[in-house]
Phi, psi and omega in degrees: 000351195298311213265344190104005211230319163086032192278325197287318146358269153339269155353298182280338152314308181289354174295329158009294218296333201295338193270012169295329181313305161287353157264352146318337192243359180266332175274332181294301181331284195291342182288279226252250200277042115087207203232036207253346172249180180271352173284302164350270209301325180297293150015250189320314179304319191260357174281343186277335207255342160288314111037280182282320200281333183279328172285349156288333186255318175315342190226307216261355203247282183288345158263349161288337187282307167329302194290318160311327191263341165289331171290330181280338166270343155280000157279333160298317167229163158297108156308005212272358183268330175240181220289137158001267180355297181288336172292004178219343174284334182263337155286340195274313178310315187289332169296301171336273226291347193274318177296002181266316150313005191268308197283325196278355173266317154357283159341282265233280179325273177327340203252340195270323157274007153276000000 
């Protein structure tokens, strides 16, 4: 909260983002060349298992650690410089995105065992 601006916030939010990189490439595979050699099919398998391991510490790991260092410094400092509006929009956006990540590693979990 020190700059005001909440960028460090941010910053930790975005990390999300990384594991889209495997799942990017488990959708280019099956999308463009399909699941048709055993390297393909090797392919899909460690980009899934990366996948998975990247969305537990990255998502399913990291917005609760989110949510600790924001309550805890808003119980710490004084908050009143940035608006209501951002005080409730930004735990609330990370929860959505965190409870969206609940299902979709449900998904991601479930597709990874067959």
């Amino acid at each position: 909260f020190h700059s005001g601006t909440c960028h460090y916030f941010a910053c930790l939010a975005i990390i999300s983002e990384s594991t889209t990189f495997f799942l990017n490439n488990i959708m280019a595979t099956k999308l463009f060349l399909g699941e048709h050699t055993k390297s393909q099919k090797l392919f899909v398998a460690i980009n899934g298992v990366l996948l998975w391991l990247s969305y537990l510490a990255c998502r399913l790991l990291l917005f609760p650690y989110w949510f600790y260092l924001w309550f805890s410094d808003a119980l710490t400092y004084d908050i009143s410089f940035i608006s209501l509006f951002q005080q409730i929009t930004y735990p609330a956006t990370v929860g959505l995105i965190f409870f969206l990540s609940l299902f979709w590693f449900y998904l991601i979990t479930r597709g990874l065992l067959r």
